[in-house]
C-alpha positions as CSV (number, residue, x, y, z in Angstrom):
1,X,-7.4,-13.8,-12.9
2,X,-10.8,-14.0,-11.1
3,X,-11.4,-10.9,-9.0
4,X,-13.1,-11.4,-5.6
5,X,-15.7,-9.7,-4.2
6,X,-15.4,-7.6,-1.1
7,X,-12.5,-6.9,0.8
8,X,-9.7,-8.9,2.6
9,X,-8.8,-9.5,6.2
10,X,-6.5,-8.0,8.0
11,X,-3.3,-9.6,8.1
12,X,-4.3,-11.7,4.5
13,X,-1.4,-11.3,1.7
14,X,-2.1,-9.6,-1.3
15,X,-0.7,-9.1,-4.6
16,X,-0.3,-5.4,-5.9
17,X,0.7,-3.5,-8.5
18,X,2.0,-0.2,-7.9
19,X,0.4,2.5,-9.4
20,X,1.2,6.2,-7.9
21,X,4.5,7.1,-6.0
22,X,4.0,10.4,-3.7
23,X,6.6,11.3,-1.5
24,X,5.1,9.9,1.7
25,X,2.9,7.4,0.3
26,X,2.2,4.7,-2.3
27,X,-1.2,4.0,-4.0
28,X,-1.3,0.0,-5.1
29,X,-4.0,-1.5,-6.9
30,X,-5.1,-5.0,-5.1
31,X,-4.7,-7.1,-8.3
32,X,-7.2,-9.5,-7.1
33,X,-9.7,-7.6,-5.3
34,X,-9.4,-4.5,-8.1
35,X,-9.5,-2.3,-5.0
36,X,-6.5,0.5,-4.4
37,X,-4.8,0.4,-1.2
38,X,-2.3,2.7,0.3
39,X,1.4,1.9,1.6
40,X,2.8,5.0,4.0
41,X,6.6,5.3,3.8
42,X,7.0,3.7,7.5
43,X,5.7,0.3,6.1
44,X,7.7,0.0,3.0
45,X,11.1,-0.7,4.1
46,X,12.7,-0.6,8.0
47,X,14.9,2.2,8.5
48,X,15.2,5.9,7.0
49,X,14.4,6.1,3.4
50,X,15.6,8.9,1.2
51,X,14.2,8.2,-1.7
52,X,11.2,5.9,-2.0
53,X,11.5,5.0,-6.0
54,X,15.1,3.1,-4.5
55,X,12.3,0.8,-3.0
56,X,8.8,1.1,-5.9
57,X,8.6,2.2,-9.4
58,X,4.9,2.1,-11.3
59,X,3.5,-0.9,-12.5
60,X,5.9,-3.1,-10.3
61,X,4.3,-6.3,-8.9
62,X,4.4,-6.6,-4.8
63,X,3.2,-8.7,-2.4
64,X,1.5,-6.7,0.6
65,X,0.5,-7.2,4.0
66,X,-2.9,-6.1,5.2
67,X,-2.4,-3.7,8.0
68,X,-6.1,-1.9,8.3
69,X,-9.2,-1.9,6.5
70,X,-12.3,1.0,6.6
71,X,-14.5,-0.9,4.9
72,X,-17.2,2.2,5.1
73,X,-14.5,4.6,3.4
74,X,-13.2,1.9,1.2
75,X,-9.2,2.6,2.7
76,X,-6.9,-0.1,2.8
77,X,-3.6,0.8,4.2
78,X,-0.9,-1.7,3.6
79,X,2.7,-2.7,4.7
80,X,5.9,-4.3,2.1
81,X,8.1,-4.2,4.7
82,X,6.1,-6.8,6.8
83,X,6.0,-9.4,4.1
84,X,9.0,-11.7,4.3
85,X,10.6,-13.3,1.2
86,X,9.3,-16.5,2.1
87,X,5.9,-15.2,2.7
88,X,6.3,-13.4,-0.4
89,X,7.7,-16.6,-2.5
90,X,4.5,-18.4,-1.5
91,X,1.9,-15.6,-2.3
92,X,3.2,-15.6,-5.8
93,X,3.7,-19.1,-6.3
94,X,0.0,-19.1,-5.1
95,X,-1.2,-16.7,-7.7
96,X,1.1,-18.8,-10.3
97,X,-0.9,-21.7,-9.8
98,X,-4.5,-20.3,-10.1
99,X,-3.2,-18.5,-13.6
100,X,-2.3,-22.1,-14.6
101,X,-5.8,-23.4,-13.4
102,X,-7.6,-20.6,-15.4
103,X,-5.5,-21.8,-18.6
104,X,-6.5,-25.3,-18.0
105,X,-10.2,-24.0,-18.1
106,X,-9.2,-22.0,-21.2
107,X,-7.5,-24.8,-23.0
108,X,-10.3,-27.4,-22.3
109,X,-13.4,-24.4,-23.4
110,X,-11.2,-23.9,-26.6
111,X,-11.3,-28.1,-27.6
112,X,-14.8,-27.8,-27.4
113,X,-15.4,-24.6,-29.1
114,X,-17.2,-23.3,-25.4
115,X,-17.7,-19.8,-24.6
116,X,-14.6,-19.2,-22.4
117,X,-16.9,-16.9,-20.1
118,X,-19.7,-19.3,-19.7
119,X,-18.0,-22.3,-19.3
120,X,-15.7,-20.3,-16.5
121,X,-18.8,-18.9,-14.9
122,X,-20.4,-23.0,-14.7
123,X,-17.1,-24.1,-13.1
124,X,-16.8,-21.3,-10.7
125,X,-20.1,-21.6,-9.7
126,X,-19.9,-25.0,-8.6
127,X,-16.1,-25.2,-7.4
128,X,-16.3,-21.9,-5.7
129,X,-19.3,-23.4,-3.5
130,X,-16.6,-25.3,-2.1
131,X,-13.7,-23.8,-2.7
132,X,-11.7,-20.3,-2.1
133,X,-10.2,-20.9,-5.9
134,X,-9.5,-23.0,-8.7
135,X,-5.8,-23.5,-7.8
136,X,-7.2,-25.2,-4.2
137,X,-9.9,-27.5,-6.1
138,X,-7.2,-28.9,-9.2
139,X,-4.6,-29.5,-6.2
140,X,-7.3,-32.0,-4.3
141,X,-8.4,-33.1,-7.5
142,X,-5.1,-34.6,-8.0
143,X,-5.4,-36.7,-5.1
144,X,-9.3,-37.3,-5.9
145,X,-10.0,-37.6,-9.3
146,X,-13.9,-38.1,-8.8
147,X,-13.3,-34.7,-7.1
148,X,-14.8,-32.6,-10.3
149,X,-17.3,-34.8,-11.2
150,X,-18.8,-34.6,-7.2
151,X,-18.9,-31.1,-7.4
152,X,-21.6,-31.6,-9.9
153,X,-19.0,-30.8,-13.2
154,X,-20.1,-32.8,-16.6
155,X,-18.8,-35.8,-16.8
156,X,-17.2,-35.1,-20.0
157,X,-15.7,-31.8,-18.9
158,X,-14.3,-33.1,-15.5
159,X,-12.6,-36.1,-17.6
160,X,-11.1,-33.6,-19.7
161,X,-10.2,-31.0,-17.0
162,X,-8.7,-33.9,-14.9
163,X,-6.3,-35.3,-18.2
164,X,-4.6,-31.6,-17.8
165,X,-4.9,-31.2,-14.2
166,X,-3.0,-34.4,-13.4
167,X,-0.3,-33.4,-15.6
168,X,0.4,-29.4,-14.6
169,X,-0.9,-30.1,-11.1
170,X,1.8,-32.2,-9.8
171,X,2.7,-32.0,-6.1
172,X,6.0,-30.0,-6.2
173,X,8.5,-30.1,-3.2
174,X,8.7,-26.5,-1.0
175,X,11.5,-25.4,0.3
176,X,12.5,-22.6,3.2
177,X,15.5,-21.9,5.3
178,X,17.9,-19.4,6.6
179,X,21.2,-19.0,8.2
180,X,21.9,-20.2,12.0
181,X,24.7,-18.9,13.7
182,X,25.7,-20.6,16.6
183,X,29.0,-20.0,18.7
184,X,30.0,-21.5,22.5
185,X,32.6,-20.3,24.5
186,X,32.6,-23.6,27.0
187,X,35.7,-25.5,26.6
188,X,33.8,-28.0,25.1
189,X,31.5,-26.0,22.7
190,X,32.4,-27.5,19.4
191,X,31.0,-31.2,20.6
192,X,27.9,-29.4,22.1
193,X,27.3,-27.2,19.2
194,X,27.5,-30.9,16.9
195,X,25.5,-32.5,19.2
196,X,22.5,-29.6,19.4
197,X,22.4,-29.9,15.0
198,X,22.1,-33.9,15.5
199,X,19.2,-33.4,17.6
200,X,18.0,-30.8,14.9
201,X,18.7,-33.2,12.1
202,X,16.3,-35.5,13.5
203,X,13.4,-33.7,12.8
204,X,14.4,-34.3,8.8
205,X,15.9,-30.7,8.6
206,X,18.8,-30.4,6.5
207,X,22.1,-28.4,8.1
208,X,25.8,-27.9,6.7
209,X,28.3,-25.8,7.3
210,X,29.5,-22.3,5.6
211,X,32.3,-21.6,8.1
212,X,32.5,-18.4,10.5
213,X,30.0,-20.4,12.8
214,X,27.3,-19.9,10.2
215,X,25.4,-23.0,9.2
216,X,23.0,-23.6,6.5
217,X,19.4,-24.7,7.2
218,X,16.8,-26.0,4.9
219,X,13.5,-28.2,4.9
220,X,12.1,-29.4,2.5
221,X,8.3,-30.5,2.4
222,X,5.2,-31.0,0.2
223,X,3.3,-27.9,1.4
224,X,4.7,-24.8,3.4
225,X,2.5,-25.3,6.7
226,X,4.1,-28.5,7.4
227,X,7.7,-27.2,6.0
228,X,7.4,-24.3,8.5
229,X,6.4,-27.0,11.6
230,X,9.8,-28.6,10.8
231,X,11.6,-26.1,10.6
232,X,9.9,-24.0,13.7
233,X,11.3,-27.8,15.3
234,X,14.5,-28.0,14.3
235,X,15.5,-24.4,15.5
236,X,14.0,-24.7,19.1
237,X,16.2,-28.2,19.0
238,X,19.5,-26.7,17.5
239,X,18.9,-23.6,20.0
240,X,18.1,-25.3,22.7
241,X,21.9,-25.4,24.3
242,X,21.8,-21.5,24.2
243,X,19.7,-20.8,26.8
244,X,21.7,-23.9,29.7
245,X,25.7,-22.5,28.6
246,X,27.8,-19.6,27.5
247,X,26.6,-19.4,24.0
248,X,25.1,-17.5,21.3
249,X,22.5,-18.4,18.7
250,X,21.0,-16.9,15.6
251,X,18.3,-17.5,12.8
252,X,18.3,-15.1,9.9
253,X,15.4,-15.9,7.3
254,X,16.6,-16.2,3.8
């Protein structure tokens, strides 16, 4: 996986691996910035912990939150309890798809006996004038096959990228959600409890009910930023009564 250069922001995502377990602290290795970062107890899970190898063991993959960053003395402290599982889904997901990008590369420099390092090094240097990553580029490429070859890629190598690209690079359907729990004590509460998920329904999320006054909610979408609008919408909309009767409502992230 290509390692950047520098550090990240603060509040970026990163994926570590865990490397030394103290009894206060964790030491992490930034997998893609081949820096080490440090996770104090307080940020790895809410609550009291008694024993922080219930939480980390070495060598485990996480997904991180950037909390601060001294670039002059090179520390990087860094939260897990910050990072929801949806936040966390994506970050992997995200790393998924640029190790999938990287075997593309591999697969094409291997049909035409290349130098997997130099052939790398001519694609990154040209996509990455563009582009934060491989994963990014490939995705657009799908929808723009003249993508490659615009970025100033061989003609021959961007036909051949593009054959794989448009196969392993297919758009695939997100999906996030959680649990609402809504309850009414007006005497009519069940017909304005239905009538607050229609209006929630309309913005395309999907909502059925597990009983208790616990409902499931999903959306579905082509990219998370948009799946997140929706479902940001459909919450204020299925909330909404809340805050004009007797009622209670609740969102737990799943």
């Amino acid at each position: 996986m290509h390692v950047k250069e520098g550090f990240p922001e603060e509040d970026d995502l990163v994926l570590c691996t865990v490397n030394n377990i103290h009894f206060h602290s964790v030491f992490a290795k930034l997998d893609e910035y081949n820096k080490t970062g440090l996770i104090h107890i307080s940020e790895i899970s809410p609550g009291r912990i008694r024993n922080i190898r219930d939480y980390v063991v070495e060598g485990k993959k996480i997904v991180c939150k950037v909390l601060r960053i001294d670039r002059k003395k090179g520390h990087i402290d860094l939260s897990l309890r910050r990072v929801n599982e949806n936040q966390r889904k994506k970050k992997v997901n995200e790393i998924k798809q640029e190790q999938k990008a990287e075997s593309i590369i591999a697969q094409v420099a291997k049909a035409n006996k290349l130098d997997y390092g130099k052939f790398y090094n001519e694609l990154k240097e040209k996509i990455f004038s563009k582009y934060e990553d491989f994963r990014s580029c490939f995705s657009n490429a799908v929808k723009d096959p003249a993508l490659l070859e615009s970025l100033g890629i061989e003609k021959k190598a961007a036909s051949q990228l593009m054959d794989i690209i448009k196969v392993r690079f297919k758009e695939e359907d997100v999906v996030i959600g959680g649990k609402l729990k809504l309850v009414s004590y007006e005497p009519n509460g069940l017909d304005i409890i239905k009538a607050s998920l229609k209006n929630a329904e309309e913005t395309g999320a999907k909502i059925n009910y597990s009983g208790g006054g616990m409902y499931n909610i999903h959306v579905t979408s082509k990219n998370y930023k948009d799946a997140e609008k929706i479902l940001d919408k459909a919450l204020k909309k299925a909330l909404a009564f809340t805050k004009k009767s007797n009622a209670l409502g609740e969102f737990t992230r799943k």
